[in-house]
Structure formats: structure tokens, C-alpha cells
C-alpha positions as CSV (number, residue, x, y, z in Angstrom):
1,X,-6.8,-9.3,-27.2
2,X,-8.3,-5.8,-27.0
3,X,-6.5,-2.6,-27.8
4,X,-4.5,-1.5,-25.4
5,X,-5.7,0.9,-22.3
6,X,-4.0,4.7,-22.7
7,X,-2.3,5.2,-19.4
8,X,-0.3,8.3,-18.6
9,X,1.7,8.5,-15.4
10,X,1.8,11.8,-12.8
11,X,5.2,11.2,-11.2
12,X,8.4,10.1,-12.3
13,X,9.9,9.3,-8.8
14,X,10.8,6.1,-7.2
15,X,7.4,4.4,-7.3
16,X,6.0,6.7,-10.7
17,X,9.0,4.7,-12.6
18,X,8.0,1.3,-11.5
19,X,4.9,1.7,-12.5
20,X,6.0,3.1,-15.3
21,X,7.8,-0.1,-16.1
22,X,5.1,-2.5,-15.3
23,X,2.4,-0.6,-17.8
24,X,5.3,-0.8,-21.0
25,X,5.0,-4.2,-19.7
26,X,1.6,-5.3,-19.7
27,X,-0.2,-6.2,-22.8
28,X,-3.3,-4.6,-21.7
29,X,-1.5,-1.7,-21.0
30,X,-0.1,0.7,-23.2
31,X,2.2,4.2,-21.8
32,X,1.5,7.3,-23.4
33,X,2.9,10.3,-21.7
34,X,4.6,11.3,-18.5
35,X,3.5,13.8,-16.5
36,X,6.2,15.8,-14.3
37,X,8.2,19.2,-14.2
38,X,11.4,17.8,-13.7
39,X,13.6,17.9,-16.4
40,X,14.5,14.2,-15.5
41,X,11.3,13.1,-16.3
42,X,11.0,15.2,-19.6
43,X,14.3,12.9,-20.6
44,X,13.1,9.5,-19.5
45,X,9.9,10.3,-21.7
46,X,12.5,11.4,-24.5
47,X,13.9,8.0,-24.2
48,X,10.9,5.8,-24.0
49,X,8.9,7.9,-27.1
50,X,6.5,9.0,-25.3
51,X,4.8,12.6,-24.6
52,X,5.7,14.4,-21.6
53,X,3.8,17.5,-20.0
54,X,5.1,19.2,-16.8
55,X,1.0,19.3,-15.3
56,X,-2.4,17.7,-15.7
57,X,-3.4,21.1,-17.5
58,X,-1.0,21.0,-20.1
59,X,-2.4,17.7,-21.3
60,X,-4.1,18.5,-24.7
61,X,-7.9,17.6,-25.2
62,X,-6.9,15.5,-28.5
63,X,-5.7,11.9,-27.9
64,X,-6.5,11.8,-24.5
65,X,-5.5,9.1,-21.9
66,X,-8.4,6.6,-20.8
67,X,-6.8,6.5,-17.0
68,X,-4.0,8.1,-15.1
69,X,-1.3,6.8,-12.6
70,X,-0.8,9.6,-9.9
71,X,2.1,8.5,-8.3
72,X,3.3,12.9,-6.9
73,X,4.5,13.7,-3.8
74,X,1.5,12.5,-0.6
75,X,0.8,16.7,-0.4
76,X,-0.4,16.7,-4.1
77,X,-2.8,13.5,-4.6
78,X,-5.8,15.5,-3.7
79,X,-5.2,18.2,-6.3
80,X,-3.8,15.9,-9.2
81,X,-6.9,13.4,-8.0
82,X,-9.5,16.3,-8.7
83,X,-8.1,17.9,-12.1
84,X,-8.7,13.8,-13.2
85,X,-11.9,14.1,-11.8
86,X,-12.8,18.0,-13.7
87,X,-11.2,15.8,-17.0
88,X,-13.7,12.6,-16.2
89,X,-10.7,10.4,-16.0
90,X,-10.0,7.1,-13.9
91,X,-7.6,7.2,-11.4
92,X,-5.0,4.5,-9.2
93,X,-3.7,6.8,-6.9
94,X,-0.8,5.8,-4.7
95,X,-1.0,5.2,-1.1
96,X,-2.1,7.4,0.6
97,X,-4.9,9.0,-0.8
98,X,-4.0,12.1,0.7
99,X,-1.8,13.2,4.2
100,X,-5.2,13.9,5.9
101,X,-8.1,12.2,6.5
102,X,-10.4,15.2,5.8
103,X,-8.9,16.1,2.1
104,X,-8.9,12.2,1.6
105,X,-12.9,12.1,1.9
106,X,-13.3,15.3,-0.5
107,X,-11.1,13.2,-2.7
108,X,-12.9,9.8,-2.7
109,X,-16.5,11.8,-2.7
110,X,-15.6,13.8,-5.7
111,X,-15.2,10.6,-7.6
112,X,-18.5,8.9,-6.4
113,X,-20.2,12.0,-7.2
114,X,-18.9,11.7,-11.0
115,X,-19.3,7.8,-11.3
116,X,-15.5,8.4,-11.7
117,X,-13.6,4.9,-10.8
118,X,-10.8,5.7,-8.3
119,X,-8.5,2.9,-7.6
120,X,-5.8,3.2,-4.5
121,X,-2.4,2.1,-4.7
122,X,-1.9,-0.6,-1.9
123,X,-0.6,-3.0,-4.7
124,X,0.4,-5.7,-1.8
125,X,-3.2,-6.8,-1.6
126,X,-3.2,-8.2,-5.4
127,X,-0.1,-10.6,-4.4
128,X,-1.2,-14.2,-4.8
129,X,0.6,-14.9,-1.6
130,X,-1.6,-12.2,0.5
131,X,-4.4,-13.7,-1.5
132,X,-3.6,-17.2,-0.7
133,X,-3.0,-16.1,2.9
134,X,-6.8,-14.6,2.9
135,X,-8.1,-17.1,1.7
136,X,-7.1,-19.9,4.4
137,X,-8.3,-16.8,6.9
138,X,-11.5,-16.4,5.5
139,X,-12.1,-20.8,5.3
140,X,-11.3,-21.2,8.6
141,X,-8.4,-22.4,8.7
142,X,-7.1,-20.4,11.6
143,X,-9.8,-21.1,13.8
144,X,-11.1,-17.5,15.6
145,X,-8.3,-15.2,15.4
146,X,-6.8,-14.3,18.3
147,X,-3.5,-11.7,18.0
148,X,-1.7,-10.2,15.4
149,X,1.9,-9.2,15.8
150,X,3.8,-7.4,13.0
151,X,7.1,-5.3,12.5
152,X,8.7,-2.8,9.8
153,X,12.1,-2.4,10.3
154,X,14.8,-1.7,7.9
155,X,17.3,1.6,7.9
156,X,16.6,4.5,5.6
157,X,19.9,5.8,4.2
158,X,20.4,9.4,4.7
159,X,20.2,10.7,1.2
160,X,16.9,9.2,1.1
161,X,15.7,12.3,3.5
162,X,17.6,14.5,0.9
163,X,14.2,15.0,-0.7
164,X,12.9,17.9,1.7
165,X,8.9,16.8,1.7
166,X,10.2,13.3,3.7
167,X,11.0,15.2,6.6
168,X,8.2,17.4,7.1
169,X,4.5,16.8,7.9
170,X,2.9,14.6,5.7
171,X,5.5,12.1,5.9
172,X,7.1,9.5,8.1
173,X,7.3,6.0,8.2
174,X,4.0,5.8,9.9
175,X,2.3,7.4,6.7
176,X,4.6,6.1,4.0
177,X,5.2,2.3,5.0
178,X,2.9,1.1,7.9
179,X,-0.2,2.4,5.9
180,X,0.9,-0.7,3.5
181,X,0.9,-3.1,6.1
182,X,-2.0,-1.8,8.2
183,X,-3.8,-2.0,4.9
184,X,-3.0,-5.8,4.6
185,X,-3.9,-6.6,8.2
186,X,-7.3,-4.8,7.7
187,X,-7.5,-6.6,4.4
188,X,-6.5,-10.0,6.2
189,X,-7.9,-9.6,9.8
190,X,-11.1,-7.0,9.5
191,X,-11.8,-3.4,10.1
192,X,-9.6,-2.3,12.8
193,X,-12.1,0.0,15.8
194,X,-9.5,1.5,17.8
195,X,-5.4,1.9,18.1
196,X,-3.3,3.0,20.9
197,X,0.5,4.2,20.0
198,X,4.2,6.0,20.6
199,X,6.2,7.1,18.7
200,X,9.4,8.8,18.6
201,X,11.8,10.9,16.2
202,X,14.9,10.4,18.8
203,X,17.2,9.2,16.5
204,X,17.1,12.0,13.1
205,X,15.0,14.9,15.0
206,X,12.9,15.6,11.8
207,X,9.4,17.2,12.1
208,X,8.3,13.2,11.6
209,X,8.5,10.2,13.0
210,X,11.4,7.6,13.3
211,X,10.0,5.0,14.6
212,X,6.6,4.1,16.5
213,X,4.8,1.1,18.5
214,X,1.4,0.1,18.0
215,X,-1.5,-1.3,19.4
216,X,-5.0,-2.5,17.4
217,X,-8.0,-3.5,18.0
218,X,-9.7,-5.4,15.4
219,X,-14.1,-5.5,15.3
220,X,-13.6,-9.5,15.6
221,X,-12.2,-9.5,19.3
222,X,-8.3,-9.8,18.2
223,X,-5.4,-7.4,19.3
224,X,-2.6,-6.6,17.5
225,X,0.8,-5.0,17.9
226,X,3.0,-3.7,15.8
227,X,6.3,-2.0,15.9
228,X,7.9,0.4,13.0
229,X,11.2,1.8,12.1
230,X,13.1,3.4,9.7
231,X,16.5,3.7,11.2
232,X,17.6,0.0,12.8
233,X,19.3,-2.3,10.7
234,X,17.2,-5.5,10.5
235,X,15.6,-7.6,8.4
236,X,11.9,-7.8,9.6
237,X,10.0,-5.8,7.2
238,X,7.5,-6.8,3.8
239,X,10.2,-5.6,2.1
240,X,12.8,-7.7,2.8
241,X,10.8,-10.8,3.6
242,X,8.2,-11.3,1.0
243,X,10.7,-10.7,-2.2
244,X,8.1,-8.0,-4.4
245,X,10.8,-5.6,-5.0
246,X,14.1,-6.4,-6.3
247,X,15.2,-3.6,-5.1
248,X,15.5,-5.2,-1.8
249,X,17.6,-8.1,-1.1
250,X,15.5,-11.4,0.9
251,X,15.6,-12.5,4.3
252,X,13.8,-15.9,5.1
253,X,12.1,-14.3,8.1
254,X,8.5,-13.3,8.9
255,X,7.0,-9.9,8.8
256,X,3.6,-10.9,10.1
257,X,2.1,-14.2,12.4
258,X,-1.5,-14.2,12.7
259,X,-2.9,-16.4,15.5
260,X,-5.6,-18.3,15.9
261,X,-7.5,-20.6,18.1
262,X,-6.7,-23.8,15.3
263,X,-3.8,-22.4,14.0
264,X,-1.2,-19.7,13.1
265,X,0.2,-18.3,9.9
266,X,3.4,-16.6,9.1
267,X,3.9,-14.6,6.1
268,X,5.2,-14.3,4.2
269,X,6.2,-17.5,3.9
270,X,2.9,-18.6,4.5
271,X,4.0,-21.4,7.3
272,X,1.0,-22.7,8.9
273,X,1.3,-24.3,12.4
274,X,-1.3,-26.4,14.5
275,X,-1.1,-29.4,16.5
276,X,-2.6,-32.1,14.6
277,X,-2.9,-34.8,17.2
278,X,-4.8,-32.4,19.7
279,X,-4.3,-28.6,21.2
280,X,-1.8,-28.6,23.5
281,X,1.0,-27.0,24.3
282,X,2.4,-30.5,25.2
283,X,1.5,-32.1,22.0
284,X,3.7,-31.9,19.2
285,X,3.5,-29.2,16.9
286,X,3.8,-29.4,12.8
287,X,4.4,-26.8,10.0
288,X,2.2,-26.9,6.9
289,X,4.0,-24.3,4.0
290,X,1.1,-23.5,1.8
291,X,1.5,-23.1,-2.1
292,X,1.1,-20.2,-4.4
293,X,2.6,-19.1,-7.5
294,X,4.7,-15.8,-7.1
295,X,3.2,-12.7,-9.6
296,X,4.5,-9.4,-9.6
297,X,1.5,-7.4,-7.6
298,X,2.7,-3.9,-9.4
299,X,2.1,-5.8,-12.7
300,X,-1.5,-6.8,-11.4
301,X,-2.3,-3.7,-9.8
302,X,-2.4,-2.1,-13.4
303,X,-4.1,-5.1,-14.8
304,X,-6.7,-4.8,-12.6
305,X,-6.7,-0.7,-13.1
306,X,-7.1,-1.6,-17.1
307,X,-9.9,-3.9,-16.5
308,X,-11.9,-1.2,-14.2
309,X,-11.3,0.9,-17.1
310,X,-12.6,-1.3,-19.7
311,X,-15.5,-2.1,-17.2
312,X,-14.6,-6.0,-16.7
313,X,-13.9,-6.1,-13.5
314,X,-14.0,-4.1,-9.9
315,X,-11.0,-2.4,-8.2
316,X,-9.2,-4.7,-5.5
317,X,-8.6,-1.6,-3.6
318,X,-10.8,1.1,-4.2
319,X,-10.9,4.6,-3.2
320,X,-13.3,4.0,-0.2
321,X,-10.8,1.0,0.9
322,X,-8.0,3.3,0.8
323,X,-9.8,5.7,2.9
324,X,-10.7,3.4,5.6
325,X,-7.0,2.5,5.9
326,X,-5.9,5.9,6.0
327,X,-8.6,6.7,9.0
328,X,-6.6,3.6,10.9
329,X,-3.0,5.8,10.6
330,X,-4.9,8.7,11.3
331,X,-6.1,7.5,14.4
332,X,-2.6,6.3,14.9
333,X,-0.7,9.4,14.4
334,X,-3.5,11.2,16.9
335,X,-2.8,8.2,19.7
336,X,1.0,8.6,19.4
337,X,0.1,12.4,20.3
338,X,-2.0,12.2,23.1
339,X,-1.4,8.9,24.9
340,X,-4.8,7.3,25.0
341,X,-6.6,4.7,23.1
342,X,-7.9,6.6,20.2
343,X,-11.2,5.1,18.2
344,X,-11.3,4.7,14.4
């Protein structure tokens, strides 16, 4: 195998330490510093061996990095995504690319401008199961697609707003989770053209959103609906159902059903139904589980950054691809506010 790929991480937070975990564990990966004021992260980088550096700027010009994780607060992508552009240096930047659409598109424009790759961080879409899902989508399988129904909801525990940039602007469950999910439907289902939505902040009062209710229109014809929430106790939500994270424990229910004119799909569990002896509602109906073989998507989300890097292969979610998802919760936010359908 090749040398390892120098990856440094910006971040040392919840998702900056996962990832952090996953390039120490990849073979084509190899960790070399962590980026972050906080005396925390000067101590994990103590205990893994690695350099630390509280910026971008204090990075030295000698042994430098061949990519960088940016994994900061949503307010400081765009800054942290430019100085790697000013240092010519490839970028997976987590979801989203920015909290605005305008900032995101300086972001993503700057990189094409410098033949810069930029990678965004919706690892979902390199699970095999969302792959095996698209797959039967795009064959056929599910006939014209129809509707689209989806829910997040889980409860945030209160220490988790104890972080002050999670309750202010910039934030929210709309921005932080459904962006994930909205991502996979676009990913699974098509460019979405148009979204009407409420939303509500009834329950904590912060400056963001508690929970919100969704309608989308996809380019193909289909509609879809989705509800949110980050303060009922449920188990309805990626994160419980489709077993990524440990960190969560597993429900055996569905986040998403996609329907189609020859048959439906619920994932993740990836049941497909149809009626095989004609479609009817009176004939009898039969579930097909489809296959796959479980990979951790964090763990292939770096893959795939080292091979961009070593010019092998092309980004599964690019910077442009993360733009066009953040334009659908844009669109989203601005519906919730004004009460009207709202194009994308």
C-alpha cells in the first residue's frame, strides 16, 4: 500500500474526535496534528503523539499536512475553509458548509477557482445501505416515485444546549440534523425545487428551532413530508434506526419510506414491498429485505477524502453537492418564516 495521507483535524468536539478516531484507523490515513484552542484538545493530542496548534496560522510551513478535517463550530467553516484554500490544501468540511447560503457559495467558489478539492461532510451517503438503497431507486425497482415521508425525532438533553453557539442563529435542528437527511433524500429521490414549512421553538424558547414540519417538492413529480424534533422522546430518527453511531442505542423502526408506483422501500432496513401477483390493494402484499454488508460510513468518508487527495478517485459529496443541500434548508428556514411555498 502507499504511504499514508497527512491528515490534520480542525476541531476536537463531538464529531472532530470521531473523525479523529476513524483516520488513526484507516490505513490510508495517517493523523498528524490537531487543530483547536481548547486546552482539551492540546491534551488529547498530548496523548495520541501528535502536534497540536490552537489555529490554521500557527501551522508551520515544514512538514505540512496533504488535507484537513474542519470539523469547528457551523459559524467558522467559511473562514477555516479559506485559510486551507490561501495554504492550497484539500478540504472535507462538515455539514454544513457554512450557516448561510451566500458565505457557502464564496466558500465552494474559492475552491473551484484554485482547483482546490473540497469534500462535504454528509458521511451518510457513503453507507453501503444508502448505497444499496440508491441503487434499487435508480434500476427501477420502485417504479415512478411517488411520496416521500420522513421523521427526526429523538430528545436533546439539556446540557447538550450548554454549548452557547447551539442556541443561537446558525443552529437548530433544522441546520444541524435535517440537513443530513434532506441531503440523503436529494441524494436518493433528486434535486428537491421547492419546500413549504413550520416550525416552532415552543418547548426551550431559544433563538432556534425545536422542532419543524416539512413539505418538498422533488423535480420528478414526488412530494414529500417530513417532520423534525429535538425534544420528544421517540425512536424515529437515522440515528436510532440505521445503527452508524454507537453512540446511539437501535430501534427496529423506519426513518424514511419512499413510494413508488411498483413498490416501496423502508430504510433503513431496506424492506421492500409490492404486490407480486398484481397491484392491488386487495391482493396480497409481500416484503423483500434487501442485502448489504454494514461499513462504517465515517471510516469511508476519509477513505474516500484520501483517495481525492492522492487523485484516484472523485469526492462522493463534493463541495457543490453540499451547497445544493444547504440551498434546500435555506429555502426551508425562509418558508417556516413567511408561510408560503418558498422555491429552491
Amino acid at each position: 500500500m502507499a504511504r499514508p495521507v497527512r491528515l490534520v483535524v480542525a476541531g476536537a468536539g463531538l464529531i472532530g474526535r470521531r473523525h479523529i478516531e476513524h483516520i488513526r484507523a484507516r490505513p490510508e490515513a495517517l493523523l498528524t496534528s490537531i487543530i483547536d484552542p481548547a486546552p482539551s484538545a492540546r491534551d488529547l493530542a498530548q496523548t495520541l503523539d501528535v502536534d497540536w496548534f490552537p489555529s490554521l496560522h500557527d501551522m508551520p510551513t515544514q512538514n505540512r499536512p496533504e488535507g484537513v478535517v474542519i470539523a469547528t463550530p457551523n459559524q467558522m467553516h467559511v473562514a477555516h475553509g479559506l485559510a486551507c484554500v490561501d495554504a492550497g490544501l484539500p478540504a472535507l468540511i462538515e455539514k454544513p458548509l457554512a450557516d448561510d447560503v451566500a458565505a457557502a457559495q464564496v466558500l465552494v467558489e474559492a475552491f473551484e477557482r484554485a482547483g482546490i478539492a473540497l469534500l462535504t461532510g454528509h458521511h451518510r451517503r457513503h453507507n453501503p445501505m444508502i448505497q444499496r438503497a440508491k441503487a434499487e431507486i435508480d434500476g427501477g425497482r420502485l417504479g415512478r416515485i411517488v411520496a416521500v415521508n420522513g421523521m427526526f425525532w429523538l430528545i436533546k438533553p439539556s446540557e447538550y444546549f450548554d454549548v452557547a453557539w447551539r442556541r443561537e442563529t446558525g443552529a437548530g435542528p433544522v441546520l444541524i440534523n435535517l440537513i443530513h437527511d434532506i441531503d440523503l433524500l436529494r441524494h436518493l429521490c433528486g434535486d428537491i425545487v421547492a419546500v413549504q414549512a413550520a416550525q416552532s421553538s415552543q418547548v426551550r424558547g431559544y433563538a432556534v428551532e425545536d422542532t419543524a414540519a416539512i413539505i418538498l417538492h422533488f423535480a420528478c413529480g414526488a412530494l414529500g413530508t417530513f417532520s423534525v424534533s429535538d425534544t420528544i422522546q421517540a425512536p424515529w430518527s437515522y440515528e436510532f434506526t440505521s445503527g452508524e453511531n454507537p453512540a446511539y442505542s437501535r430501534t427496529p423502526e423506519s426513518c424514511y419510506q419512499i413510494g413508488g408506483t411498483q413498490a416501496s422501500l423502508a430504510i433503513p432496513q431496506l424492506d421492500l414491498w409490492h404486490h407480486p401477483d398484481g397491484a392491488s390493494w386487495w391482493a396480497p402484499i409481500a416484503r423483500e429485505r434487501l442485502s448489504y454488508e454494514m461499513h462504517d460510513p465515517l471510516g469511508l468518508q476519509i477513505a474516500n477524502f484520501c483517495a481525492v487527495i492522492r487523485g484516484t478517485a472523485a469526492p462522493v459529496v463534493s463541495g457543490r453537492e453540499g451547497l445544493k443541500t444547504l440551498r434546500v434548508i435555506d429555502a426551508i428556514k425562509r418558508a417556516a418564516e413567511c408561510g408560503t411555498r418558498v422555491p429552491v
